[in-house]
C-alpha positions as CSV (number, residue, x, y, z in Angstrom):
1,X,-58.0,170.8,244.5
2,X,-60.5,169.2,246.5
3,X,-60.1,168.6,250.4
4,X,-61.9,165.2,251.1
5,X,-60.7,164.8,254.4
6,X,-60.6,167.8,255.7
7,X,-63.1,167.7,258.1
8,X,-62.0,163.7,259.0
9,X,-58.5,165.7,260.1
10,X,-59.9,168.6,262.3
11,X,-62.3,165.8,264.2
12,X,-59.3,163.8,264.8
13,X,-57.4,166.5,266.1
14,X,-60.1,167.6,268.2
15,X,-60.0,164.3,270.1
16,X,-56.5,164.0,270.4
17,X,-56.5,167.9,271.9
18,X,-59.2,167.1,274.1
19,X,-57.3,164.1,275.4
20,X,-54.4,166.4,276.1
21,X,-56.5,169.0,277.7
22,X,-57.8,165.9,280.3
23,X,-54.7,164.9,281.1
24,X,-52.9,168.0,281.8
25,X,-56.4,169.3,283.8
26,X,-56.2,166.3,286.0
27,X,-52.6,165.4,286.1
28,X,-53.1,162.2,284.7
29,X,-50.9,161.2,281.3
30,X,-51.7,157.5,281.2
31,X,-54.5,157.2,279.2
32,X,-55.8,153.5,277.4
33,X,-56.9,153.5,273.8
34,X,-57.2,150.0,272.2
35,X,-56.0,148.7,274.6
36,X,-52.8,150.2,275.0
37,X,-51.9,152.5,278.0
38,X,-50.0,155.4,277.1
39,X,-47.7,157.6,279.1
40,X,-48.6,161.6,277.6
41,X,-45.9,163.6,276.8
42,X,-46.6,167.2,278.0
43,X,-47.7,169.3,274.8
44,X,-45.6,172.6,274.8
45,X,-48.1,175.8,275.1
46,X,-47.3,178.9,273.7
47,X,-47.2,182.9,275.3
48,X,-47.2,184.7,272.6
49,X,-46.5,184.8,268.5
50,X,-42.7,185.5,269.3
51,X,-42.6,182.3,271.3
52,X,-44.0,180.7,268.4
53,X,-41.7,181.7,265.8
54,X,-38.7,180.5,268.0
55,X,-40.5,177.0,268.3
56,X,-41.0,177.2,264.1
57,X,-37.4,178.2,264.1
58,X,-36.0,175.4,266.0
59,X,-38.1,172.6,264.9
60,X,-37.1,173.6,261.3
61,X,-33.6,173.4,262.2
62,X,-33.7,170.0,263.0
63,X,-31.2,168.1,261.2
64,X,-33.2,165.5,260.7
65,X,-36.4,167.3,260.0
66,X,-34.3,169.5,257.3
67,X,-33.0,165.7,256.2
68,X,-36.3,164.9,255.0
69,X,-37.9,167.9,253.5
70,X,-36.4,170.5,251.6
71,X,-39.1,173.1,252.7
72,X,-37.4,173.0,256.2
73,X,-35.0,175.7,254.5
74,X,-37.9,178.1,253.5
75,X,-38.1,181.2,256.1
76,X,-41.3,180.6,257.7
77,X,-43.0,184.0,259.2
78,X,-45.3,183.5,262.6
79,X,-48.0,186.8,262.8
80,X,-50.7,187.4,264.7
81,X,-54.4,186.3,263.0
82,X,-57.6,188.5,263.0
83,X,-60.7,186.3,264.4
84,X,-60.3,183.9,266.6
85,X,-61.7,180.2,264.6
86,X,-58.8,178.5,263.5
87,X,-55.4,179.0,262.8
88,X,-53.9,178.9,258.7
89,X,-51.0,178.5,256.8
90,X,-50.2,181.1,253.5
91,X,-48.3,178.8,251.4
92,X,-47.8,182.7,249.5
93,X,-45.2,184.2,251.7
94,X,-44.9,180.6,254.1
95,X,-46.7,182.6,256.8
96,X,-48.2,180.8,259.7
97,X,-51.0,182.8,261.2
98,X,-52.4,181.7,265.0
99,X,-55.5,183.5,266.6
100,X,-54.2,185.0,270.1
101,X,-57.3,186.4,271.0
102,X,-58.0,184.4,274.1
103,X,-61.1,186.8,275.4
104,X,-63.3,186.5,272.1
105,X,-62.7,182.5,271.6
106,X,-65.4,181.1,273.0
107,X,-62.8,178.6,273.7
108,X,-62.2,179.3,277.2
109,X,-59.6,181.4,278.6
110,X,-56.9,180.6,276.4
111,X,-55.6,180.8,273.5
112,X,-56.3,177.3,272.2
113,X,-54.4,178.1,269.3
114,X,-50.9,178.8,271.2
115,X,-49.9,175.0,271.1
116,X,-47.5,172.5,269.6
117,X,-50.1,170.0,268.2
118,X,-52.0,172.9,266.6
119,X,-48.5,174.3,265.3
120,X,-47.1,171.6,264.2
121,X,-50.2,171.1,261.7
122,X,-49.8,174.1,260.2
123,X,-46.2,173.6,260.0
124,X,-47.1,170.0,258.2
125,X,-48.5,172.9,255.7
126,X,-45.1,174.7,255.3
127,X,-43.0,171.4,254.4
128,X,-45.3,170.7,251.4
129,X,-43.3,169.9,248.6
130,X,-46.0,170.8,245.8
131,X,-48.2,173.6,247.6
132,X,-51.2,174.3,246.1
133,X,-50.9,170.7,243.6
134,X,-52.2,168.5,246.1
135,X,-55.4,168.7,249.2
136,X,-54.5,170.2,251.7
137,X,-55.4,167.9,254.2
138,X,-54.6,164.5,251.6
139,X,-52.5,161.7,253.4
140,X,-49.7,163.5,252.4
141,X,-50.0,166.1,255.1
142,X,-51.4,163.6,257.3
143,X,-47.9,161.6,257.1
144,X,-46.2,164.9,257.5
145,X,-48.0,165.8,260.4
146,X,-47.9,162.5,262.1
147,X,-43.7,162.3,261.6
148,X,-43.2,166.0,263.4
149,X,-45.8,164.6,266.3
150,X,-44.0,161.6,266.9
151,X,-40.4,163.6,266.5
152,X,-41.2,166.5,268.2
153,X,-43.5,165.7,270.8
154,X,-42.7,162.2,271.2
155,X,-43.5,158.7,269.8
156,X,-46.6,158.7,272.3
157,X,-48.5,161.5,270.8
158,X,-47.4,160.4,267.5
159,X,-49.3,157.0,268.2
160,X,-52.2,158.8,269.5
161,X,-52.7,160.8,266.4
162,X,-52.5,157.6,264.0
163,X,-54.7,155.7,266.2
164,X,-57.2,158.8,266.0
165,X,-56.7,159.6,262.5
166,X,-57.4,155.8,261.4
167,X,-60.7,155.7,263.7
168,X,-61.7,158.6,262.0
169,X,-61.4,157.4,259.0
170,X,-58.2,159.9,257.6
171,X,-55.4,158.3,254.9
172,X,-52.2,158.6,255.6
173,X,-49.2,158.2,252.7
């Protein structure tokens, strides 16, 4: 199945990090985009691939996450990833593998992987209900992802990401 917007996705998400990054490096979380102010919820960081799994754990067991897709009741493994590029999902197994390699990134000194935003993507991954049947990245995921940002992080981030992902050009179902 072919990816389209693949690459449309990661640049959106790469702003919307970045915007995160600036306001929790400066301490401010109001930030304007088209002409709306937003207030920044803090984006949880993570220690460690235990710490991870708990947040997978819990954000699974939301009732109302669980409510809309069956997935939520798949086990979902965390593990440690070799390399240090990008994080992935095995829809084989539902394993959710984050670089922790915070020396070799090239990404600074932490491990830019070992956050909700980045998380929850891959757990957009996990509540496919057809894995493998449709792109990975189609407006399906994109819909997916955008509900667990603006659930779980808050309705602010989730209006930063759709803002973002319709600049950038990404459908959303």
């Amino acid at each position: 199945m072919r990816d389209n917007q693949r690459a449309k996705v990661y640049d959106a998400e790469q702003l919307v990090r970045s915007i995160f990054d600036r306001a929790a490096e400066f301490g401010q979380r109001t930030v304007e985009v088209h002409g709306s102010r937003l207030t920044l919820p803090v984006e949880r960081k993570f220690a460690s691939v235990d710490s991870v799994q708990r947040y997978c754990d819990r954000v699974l067991a939301l009732s109302w996450v669980a409510a809309t897709w069956a997935r939520a009741g798949v086990p979902l493994r965390v593990r440690a990833r070799a390399g240090t590029v990008a994080a992935h999902y095995e829809s084989e197994g539902s394993v959710l593998a984050v670089p922790v390699d915070a020396e070799r990134s090239g990404r600074g000194r932490t491990a830019w992987a070992l956050r909700e935003l980045v998380v929850l993507h891959e757990l957009a991954h996990h509540l496919e209900p057809r894995p493998g049947a449709v792109a990975a990245h189609g407006p399906g995921f994109c819909g997916r992802y955008l509900e667990l940002a603006e659930g779980v992080i808050g309705p602010e981030a989730g209006l930063l990401l759709r803002m973002t992902f319709h600049d950038c050009g990404v459908r959303v179902e």
